[in-house]
N, C-alpha and C positions, 0 to 999 in steps of 0.2 A: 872686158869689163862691161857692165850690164847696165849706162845711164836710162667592181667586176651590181566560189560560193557552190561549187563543186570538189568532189575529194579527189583528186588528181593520181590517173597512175604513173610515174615516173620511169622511164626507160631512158631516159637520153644522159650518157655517161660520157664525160671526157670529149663528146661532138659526137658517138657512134651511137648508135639509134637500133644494135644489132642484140645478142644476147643479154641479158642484163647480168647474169651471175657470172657472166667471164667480165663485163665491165667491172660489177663492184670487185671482183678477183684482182683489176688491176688498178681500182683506186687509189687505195694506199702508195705506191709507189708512185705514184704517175703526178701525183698531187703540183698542180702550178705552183710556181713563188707566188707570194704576197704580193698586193698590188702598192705601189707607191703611195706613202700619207705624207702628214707632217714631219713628220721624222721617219720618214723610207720603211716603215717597221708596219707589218699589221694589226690593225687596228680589232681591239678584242670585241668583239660583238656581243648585244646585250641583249639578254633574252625578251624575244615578242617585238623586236625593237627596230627590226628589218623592213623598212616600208616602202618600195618603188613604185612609182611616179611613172605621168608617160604625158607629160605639158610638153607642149610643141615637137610631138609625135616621136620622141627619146625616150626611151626609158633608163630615168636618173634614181639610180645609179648601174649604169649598165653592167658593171658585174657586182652580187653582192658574194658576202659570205657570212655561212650561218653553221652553226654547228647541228650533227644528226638530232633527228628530235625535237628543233625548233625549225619556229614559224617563217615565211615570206611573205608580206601581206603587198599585193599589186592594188595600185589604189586610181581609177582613171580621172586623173586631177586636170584632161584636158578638154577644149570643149567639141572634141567628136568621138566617136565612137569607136571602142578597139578588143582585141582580146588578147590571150596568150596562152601559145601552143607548141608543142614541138615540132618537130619537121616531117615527121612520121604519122605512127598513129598512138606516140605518146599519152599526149594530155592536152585536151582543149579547154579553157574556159567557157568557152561560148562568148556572144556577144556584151559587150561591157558599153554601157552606156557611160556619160559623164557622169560621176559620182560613186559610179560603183564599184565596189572590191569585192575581192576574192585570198585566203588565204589556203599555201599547202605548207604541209610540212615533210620533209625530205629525211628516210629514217634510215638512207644510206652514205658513207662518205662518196665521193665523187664529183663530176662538174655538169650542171645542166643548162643544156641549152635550149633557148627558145624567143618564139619571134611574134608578131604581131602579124597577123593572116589578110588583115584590112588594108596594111601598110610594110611590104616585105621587106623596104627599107631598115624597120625597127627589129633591133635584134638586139638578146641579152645571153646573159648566164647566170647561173648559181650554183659558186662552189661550197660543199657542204662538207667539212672538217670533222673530225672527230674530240678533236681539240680547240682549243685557239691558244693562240703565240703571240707576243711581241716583246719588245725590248724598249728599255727605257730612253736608249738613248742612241743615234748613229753608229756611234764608234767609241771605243775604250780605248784611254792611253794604256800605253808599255806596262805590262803585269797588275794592270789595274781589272778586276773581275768586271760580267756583264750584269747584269741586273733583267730578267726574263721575268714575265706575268703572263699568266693566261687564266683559262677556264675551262672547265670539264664539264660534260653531262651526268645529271645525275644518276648515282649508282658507283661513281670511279672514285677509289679510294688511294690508290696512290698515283703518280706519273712522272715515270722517269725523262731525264734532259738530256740529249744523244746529241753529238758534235759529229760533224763531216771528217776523217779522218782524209792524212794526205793517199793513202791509198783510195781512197772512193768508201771505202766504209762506214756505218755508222757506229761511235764509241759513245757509252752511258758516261756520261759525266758529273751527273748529278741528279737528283729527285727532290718532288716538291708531297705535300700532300695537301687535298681541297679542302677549303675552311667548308662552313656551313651554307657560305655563299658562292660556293665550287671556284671561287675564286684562289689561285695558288701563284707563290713565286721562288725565285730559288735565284744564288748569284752563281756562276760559274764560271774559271778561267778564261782568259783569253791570251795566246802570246803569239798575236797576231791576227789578220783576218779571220775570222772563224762564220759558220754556216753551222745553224744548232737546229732542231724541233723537239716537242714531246711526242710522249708514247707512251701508250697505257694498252698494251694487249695489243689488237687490231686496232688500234683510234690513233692515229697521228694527228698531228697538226702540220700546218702549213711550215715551209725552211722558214726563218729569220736568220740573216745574215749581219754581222755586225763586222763592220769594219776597224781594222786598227787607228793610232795616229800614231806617225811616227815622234820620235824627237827631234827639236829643229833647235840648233844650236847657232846661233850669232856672236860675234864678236867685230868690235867696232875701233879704229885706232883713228884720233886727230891729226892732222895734218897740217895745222894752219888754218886756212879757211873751209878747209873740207874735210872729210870725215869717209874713212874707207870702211866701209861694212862686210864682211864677209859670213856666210852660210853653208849649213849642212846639214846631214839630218842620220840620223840613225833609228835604223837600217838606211840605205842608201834607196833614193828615190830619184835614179835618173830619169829626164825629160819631166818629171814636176814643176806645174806651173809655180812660182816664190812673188810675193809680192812686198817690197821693202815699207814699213810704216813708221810715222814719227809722230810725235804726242803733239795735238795743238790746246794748249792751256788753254786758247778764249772758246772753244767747241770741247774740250771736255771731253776726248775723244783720237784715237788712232784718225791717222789720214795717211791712206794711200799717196805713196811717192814717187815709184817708180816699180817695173814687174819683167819680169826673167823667168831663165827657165834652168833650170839643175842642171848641171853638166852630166858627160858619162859616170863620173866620180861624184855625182851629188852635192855638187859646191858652184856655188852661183857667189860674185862680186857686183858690190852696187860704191857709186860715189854720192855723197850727198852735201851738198855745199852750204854749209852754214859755220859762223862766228861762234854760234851762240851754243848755250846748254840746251842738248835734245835726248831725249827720248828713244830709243828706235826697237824695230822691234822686226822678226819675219815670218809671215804667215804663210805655208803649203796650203793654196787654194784648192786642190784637188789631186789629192796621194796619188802614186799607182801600185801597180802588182796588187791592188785589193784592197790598200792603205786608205784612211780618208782626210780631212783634211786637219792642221794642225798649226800652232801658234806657241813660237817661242815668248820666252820671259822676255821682258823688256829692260835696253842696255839703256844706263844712264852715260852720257859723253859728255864729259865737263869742258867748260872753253878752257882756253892756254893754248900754249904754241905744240903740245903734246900729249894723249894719254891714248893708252889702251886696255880698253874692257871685254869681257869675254863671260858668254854664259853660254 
């Protein structure tokens, strides 16, 4: 029991600074995940809208991402003087004074790198999409569909939605088409972890990966002064951290009670000692095999010398 003012020529793909038509050759495929946001999902970028900074010798946001065809405008919003260059004989700015910008635009997919020549410390990237992706939300319950938004360059008239197959494959699972504002969205399946992108021709977009939740099942029996709570989840989620919750009426609000962890068998017991009428409820703070996190209904446990409830 459990108590990322010159016209810039770009060479630098992926980190390699060598042929550029065997780099873009291997763009598409090579393409990084998305970088972490508010909700783990990428963040769709908006056109001209890309602006890095370099105050106290950083360039924020050290990696951006921008689709082919749009801008990066580097803006030197510190008070010395900096530029940005590749490592090669890519593309130099030249000297950038405090105040001054410079913008390119990047009219291949792939990831470019570059650094500040004044201060070698300062390094960046910019990965450049064909698409953009994200998802609405971390994770979809059990047979509940995803909810995917992105944006195209103009000219793409449809864009098909490709899921990670358990072979390694990618499967079409669905298509969107660009409004007027290349803006598209599309819901599509999930029955289980899933890893999707679009695709339109040659133009992907970055993975968005959307996690499942599983279901968490509680049931609670009286005891007298105590209250035996028991858990489990479907699909089975052993080694899952489980955190037991009970409703406090003067907060308005679950309060952590007590925390465990899913057995071999995905079943975790907790004891909670109270008289009175509570609430309880168990939350999977962080799934695994790919699952995300999850929160069962909340059991009502009425006082008396005996009851038992189950959801």
């Amino acid at each position: 029991m459990i108590h990322v003012r010159r016209s810039l020529a770009v060479v630098a793909l992926l980190g390699a600074l060598g042929d550029p038509a065997a780099a873009r050759a291997a763009a598409p495929h090579d393409m990084p995940p998305a970088p972490a946001t508010s909700n783990a999902t990428m963040m769709v970028p908006a056109e001209a809208a890309v602006v890095v900074g370099m105050k106290g010798k950083i360039f924020a946001p050290g990696t951006s991402d921008v689709l082919v065809g749009e801008p990066v405008t580097w803006v030197n919003d510190d008070g010395t003087a900096h530029d940005v260059a590749t490592f090669a004989d890519g593309f130099d700015s030249g000297r950038m004074e405090a105040g001054a910008r410079f913008s390119q635009t990047f009219p291949e997919q792939g990831t470019y790198q570059y650094h500040c020549t004044l201060h070698r410390f300062m390094f960046g990237s910019v990965r450049v999409f064909g698409l953009a992706l994200g998802a609405a939300a971390r994770s979809a319950g059990p047979g509940q569909p995803a909810t995917l938004s992105g944006r195209a360059p103009a000219g793409v008239e449809a864009v098909t939605i490709e899921r990670l197959g358990a072979g390694g494959a990618w499967e079409a699972v669905g298509g969107a088409v660009p409004g007027a504002d290349r803006a598209f969205s599309a819901q599509v399946a999930t029955t289980g972890p899933s890893a999707f992108r679009a695709r339109s021709g040659e133009l992907l977009s970055p993975v968005v990966r959307v996690a499942a939740r599983p279901i968490v099942h509680v049931s609670a029996t009286r005891r007298g002064a105590s209250i035996a709570v028991a858990v489990s989840t479907d699909p089975a989620q052993p080694g899952a951290r489980v955190a037991l919750q009970h409703y406090v009426r003067e907060r308005f609000t679950f309060v952590t009670v007590a925390r465990g962890t899913l057995t071999r068998a995905s079943h975790a017991t907790f004891s909670l000692g109270s008289r009175h009428y509570e609430r309880v409820r168990a939350v999977i703070t962080q799934g695994v095999r790919g699952y995300g996190s999850a929160t069962s209904t909340a059991v009502g446990v009425p006082t008396g010398a005996h009851g038992h409830h189950h959801h």
